[in-house]
C-alpha positions in Angstrom: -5.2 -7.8 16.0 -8.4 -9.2 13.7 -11.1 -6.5 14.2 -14.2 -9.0 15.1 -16.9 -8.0 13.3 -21.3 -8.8 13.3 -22.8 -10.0 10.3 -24.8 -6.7 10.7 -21.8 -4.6 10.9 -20.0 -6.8 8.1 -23.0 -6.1 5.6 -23.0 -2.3 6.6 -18.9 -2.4 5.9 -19.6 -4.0 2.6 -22.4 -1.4 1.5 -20.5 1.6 2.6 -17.8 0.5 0.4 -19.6 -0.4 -2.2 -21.6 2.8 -2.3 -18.6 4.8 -1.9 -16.6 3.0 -4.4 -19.6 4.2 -6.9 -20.1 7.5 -5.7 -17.0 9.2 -4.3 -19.4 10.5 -2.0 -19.5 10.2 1.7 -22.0 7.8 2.9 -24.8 8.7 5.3 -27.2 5.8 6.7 -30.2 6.7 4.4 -28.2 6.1 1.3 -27.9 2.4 3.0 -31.5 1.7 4.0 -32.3 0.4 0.4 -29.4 -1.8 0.0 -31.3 -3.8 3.2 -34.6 -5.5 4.2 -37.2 -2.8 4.8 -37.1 -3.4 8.4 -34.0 -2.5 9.2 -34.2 0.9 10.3 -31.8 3.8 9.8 -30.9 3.8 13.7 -29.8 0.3 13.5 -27.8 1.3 10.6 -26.3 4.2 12.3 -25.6 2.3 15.4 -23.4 0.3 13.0 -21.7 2.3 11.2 -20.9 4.3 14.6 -19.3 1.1 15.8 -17.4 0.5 12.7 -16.2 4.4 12.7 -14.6 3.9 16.7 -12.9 0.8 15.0 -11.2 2.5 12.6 -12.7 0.9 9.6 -15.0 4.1 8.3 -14.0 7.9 9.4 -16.1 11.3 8.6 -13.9 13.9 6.4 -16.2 16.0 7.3 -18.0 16.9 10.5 -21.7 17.2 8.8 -20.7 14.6 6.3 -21.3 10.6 5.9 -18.4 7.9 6.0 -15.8 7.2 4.3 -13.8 3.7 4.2 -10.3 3.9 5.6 -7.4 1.5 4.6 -8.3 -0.9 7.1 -12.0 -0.7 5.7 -10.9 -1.6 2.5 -8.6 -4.5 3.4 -11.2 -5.7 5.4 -13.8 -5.5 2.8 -11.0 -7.5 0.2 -9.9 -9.7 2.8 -13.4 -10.9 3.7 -16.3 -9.3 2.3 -15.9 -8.7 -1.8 -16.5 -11.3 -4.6 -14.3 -11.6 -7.8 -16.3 -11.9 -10.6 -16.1 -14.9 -13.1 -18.3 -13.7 -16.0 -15.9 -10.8 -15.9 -12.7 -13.2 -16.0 -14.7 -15.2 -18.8 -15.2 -11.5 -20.4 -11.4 -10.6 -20.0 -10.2 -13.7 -21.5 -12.0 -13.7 -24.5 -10.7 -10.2 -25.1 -7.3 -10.8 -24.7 -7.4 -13.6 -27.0 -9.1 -11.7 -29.8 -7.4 -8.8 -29.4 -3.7 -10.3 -28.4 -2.3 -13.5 -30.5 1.1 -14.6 -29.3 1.7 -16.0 -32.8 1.7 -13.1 -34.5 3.1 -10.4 -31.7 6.4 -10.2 -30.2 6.3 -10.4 -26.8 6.5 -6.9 -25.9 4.6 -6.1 -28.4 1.8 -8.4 -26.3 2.9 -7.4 -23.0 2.4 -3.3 -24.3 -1.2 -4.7 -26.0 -2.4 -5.8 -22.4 -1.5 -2.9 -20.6 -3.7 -0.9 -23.0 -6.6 -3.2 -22.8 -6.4 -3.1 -19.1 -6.1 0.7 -18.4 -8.7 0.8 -20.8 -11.0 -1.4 -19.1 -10.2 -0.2 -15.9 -9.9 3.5 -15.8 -6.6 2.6 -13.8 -2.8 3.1 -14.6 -1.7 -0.3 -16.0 1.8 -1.3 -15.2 3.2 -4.5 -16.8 7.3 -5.5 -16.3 9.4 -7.0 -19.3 10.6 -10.3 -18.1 13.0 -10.0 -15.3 16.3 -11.2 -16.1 16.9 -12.6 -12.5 15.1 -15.6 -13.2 16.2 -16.0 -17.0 17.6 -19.8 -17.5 20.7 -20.8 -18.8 21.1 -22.1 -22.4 24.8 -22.5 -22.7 27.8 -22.0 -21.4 30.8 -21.7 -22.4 34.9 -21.5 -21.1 37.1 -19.1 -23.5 40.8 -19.0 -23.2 41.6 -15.3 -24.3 45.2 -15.2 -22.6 47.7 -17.0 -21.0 46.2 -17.8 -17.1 42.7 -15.6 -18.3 39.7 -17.1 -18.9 36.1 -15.8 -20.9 32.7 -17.2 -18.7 30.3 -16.6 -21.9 26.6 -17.5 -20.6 23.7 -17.6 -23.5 20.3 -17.4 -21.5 17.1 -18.7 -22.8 16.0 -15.5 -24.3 19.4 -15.4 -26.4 20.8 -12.7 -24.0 24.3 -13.4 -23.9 26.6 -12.3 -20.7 30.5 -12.7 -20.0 32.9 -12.4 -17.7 36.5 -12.8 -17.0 38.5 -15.0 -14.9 41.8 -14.5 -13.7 43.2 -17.9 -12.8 46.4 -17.0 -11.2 44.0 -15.8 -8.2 43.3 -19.1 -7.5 44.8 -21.4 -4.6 47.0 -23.6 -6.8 49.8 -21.5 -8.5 50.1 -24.1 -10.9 51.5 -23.1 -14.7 49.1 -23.4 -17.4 49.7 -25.1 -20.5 47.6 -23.2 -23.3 46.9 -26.5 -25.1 46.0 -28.4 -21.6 43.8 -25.7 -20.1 42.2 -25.7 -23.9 41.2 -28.8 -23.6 40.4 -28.8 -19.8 37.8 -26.1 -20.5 36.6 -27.8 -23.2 36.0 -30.8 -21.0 34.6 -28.5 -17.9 32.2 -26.0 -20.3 30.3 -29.7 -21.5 30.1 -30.9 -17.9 28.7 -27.5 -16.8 26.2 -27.2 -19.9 25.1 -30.9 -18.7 24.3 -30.1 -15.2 23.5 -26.4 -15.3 21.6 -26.1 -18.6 17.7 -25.2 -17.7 18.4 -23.6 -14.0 17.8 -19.7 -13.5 21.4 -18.0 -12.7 19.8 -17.5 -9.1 19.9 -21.1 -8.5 23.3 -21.7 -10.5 25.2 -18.8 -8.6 24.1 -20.2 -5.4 24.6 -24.2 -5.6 26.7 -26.6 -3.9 29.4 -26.9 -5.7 30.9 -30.3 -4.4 29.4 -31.9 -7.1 32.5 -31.3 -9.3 34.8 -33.4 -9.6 38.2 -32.7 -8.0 40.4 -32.1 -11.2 38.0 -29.0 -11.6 38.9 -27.3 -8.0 40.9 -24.8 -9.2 38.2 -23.3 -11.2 35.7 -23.8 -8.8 35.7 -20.7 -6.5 36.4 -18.3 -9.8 33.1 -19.9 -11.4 31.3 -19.6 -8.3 32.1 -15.8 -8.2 31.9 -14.7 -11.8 28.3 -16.5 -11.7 27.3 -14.7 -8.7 28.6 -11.6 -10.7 26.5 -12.0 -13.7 23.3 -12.8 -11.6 23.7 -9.8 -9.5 24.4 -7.8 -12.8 21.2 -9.3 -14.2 19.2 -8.1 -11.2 19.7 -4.7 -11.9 16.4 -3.3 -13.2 16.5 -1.0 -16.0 14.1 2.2 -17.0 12.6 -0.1 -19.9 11.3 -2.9 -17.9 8.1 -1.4 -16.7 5.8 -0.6 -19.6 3.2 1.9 -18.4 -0.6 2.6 -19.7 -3.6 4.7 -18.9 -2.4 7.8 -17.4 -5.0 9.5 -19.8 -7.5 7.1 -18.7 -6.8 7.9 -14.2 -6.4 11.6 -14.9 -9.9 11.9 -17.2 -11.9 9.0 -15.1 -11.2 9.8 -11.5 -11.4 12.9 -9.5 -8.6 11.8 -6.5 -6.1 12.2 -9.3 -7.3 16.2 -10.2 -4.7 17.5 -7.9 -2.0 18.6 -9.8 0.6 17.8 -7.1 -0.4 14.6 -6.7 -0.4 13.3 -9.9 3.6 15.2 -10.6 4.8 12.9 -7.6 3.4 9.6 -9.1 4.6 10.8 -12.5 7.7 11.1 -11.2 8.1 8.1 -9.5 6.6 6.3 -12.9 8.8 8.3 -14.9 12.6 8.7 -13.0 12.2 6.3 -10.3 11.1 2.7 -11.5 13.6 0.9 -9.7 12.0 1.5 -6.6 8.1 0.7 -8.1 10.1 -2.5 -9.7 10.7 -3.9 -6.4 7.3 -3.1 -5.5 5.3 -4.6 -8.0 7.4 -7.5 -8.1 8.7 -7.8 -4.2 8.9 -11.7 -3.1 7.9 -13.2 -6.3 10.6 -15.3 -6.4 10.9 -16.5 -3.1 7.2 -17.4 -2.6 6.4 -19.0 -6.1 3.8 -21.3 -5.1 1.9 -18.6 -2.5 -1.1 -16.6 -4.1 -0.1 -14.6 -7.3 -2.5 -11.9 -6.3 -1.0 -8.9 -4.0 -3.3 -6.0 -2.7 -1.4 -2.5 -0.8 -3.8 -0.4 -0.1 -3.3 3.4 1.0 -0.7 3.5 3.9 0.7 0.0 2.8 2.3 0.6 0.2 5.7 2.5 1.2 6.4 4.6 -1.3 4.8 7.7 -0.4 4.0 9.4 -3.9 1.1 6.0 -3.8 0.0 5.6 -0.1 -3.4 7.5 -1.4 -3.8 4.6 -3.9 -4.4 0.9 -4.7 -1.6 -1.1 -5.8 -3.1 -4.6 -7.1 -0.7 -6.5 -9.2 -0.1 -10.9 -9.9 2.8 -12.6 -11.1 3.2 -14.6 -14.8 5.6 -17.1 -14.8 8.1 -19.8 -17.1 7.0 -22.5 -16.3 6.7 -22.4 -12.1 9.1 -19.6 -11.8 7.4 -15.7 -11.6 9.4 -13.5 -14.4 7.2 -10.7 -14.4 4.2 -8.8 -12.9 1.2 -7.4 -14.2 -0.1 -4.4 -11.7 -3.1 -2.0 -11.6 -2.9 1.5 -9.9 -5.4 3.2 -8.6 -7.2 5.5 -6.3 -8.2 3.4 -2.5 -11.7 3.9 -4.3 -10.7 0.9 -6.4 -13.6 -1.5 -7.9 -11.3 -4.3 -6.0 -13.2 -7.2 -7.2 -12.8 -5.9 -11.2 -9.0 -5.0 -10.5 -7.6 -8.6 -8.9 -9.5 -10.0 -11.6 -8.0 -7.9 -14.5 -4.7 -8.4 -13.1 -5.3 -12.1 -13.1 -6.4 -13.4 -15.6 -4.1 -11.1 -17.7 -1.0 -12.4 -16.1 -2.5 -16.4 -17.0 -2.5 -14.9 -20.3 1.1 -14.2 -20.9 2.1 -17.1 -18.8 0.5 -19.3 -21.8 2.0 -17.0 -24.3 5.5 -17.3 -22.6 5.6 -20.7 -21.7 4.0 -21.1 -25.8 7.1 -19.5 -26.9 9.8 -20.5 -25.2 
């Protein structure tokens, strides 16, 4: 249910967060009076920070002690209240282009530069994933015959990765001999027909597509390619420990105090260091299935569900080849996030290294 809120009460909001955001301190209502007209008192500021408390949005940790945002403070302040700002995405831009040319760098050479220039920046843990290989596009293909009846799949994706698999025709429906020199030939003919239709597609959209389109002297091969390519895609899902390149630790431990506890900071190390699969699908959860929806995703707190983070920010966007997201570019943080500096960071970074890519490829 959408918490209906006064233009009074959404000004207080906005202030308390701000103020907190700058402070770490619980806010009280005099701290407020000077970020209003003068005749505003401090009761009408109390009254409204009273009502926001009993909503949820603002709690005491304390009973002698100001306000404090909640989660639901927060998202309402990001949802509605904050403001991105462009001399800042102006700011981050130029930086990355002086400090980052895509000529000269590899590409994880660049994608390691922007993590540094963003924890930097930011004070925050910069997280920023290799290109996933879910979404890599097919190059060429290729039919082998390496035995009587057995059959190589050899796939070259667009980043020169090459992947293969074996087919066993005799499981197919037609128990029909094979001639070495005619199935020679026959894969010939079927590997340039593949490479003709498939060549360009991600190994998602290939290991899922109506294969009627082949002609019927292919049949026999049709449910084996259909399987070995599902194979290789779901192979290529599999994140591994590399893909998430990490920056800033340093930076969250020495530049904010919510990360001095020494337990708190082992259980996100941990989950940084030994368990990135489960981040991986965090950061980079439904970019695929919603490419054209807003890059831009904000957990806060209690939404993200991986407990080691649900007292922190996760902001991250998408960069893409072409339409298609490959990668993510994330920022993690304390709840006490500067929100409008983080989704801007994360954004205009990730527009970055969707030029470089789609420069490069």
């Amino acid at each position: 249910m959408q918490i209906k809120l006064s233009e009074r009460q959404q000004q207080v909001l906005g202030a308390t967060v701000r103020h907190y955001i700058a402070t770490a301190k619980p806010v009280g209502s005099e701290a407020l009076l000077e970020e209003f007209n003068p005749r505003v008192s401090a009761a009408t500021i109390r009254n409204a920070m009273g009502y926001l408390e009993k909503a949820g949005l603002l709690f005491q940790p304390h009973t002698s002690a100001g306000r404090v945002p909640s989660d639901s403070g927060y998202r309402i302040y990001v949802d509605r209240l904050m403001m991105p700002s462009s001399a800042l995405a102006h700011q981050v831009e130029q930086l990355l282009s002086d400090q980052l040319n895509w000529e000269e760098l590899s590409f994880e050479a660049l994608l390691r530069g922007a993590a540094q220039i963003l924890a930097t920046l930011s004070g925050y843990i910069a997280l920023v994933t290799m290109p996933q290989m879910s979404v890599a596009l097919l190059r060429h293909l290729q039919l082998v015959q390496v035995d009587p009846g057995r059959v190589m799949l050899i796939v070259v994706l667009d980043s020169y990765e090459t992947r293969s698999t074996v087919m066993d025709l005799s499981k197919s429906n037609e128990a029909t001999a094979f001639d070495p020199e005619l199935l020679d030939r026959e894969l010939q003919i079927l590997s340039n027909f593949l490479n003709t239709h498939l060549r360009g597609r991600s190994l998602n959209e290939i290991a899922t597509l109506d294969w009627g389109e082949l002609g019927r002297q292919f049949e026999r091969y049709i449910k084996l390619l259909q399987s070995s390519l599902s194979d290789l895609n779901q192979r290529s899902q599999v994140p591994v420990s590399t893909q998430i390149l990490i920056n800033g630790v340093a930076e969250v431990l020495r530049r904010q105090p919510e990360f001095s506890e020494i337990q708190q900071i082992q259980t996100i190390m941990q989950l940084l260091e030994s368990e990135q699969d489960q981040l991986w699908s965090l950061i980079f959860d439904s970019a695929e299935s919603t490419p054209s929806a807003k890059r831009v995703t904000v957990r806060i707190g209690s939404e993200n569900p991986l407990e080691p983070i649900q007292t922190c920010a996760l902001v991250s966007a998408t960069y893409q080849r072409g339409t298609v997201p490959v990668g993510s570019v994330s920022m993690l943080g304390p709840t006490r996030m500067v929100y409008e500096d983080a989704i801007t960071l994360v954004e205009v970074t990730a527009d970055y290294i969707s030029g470089a890519l789609n420069q490069t490829t």
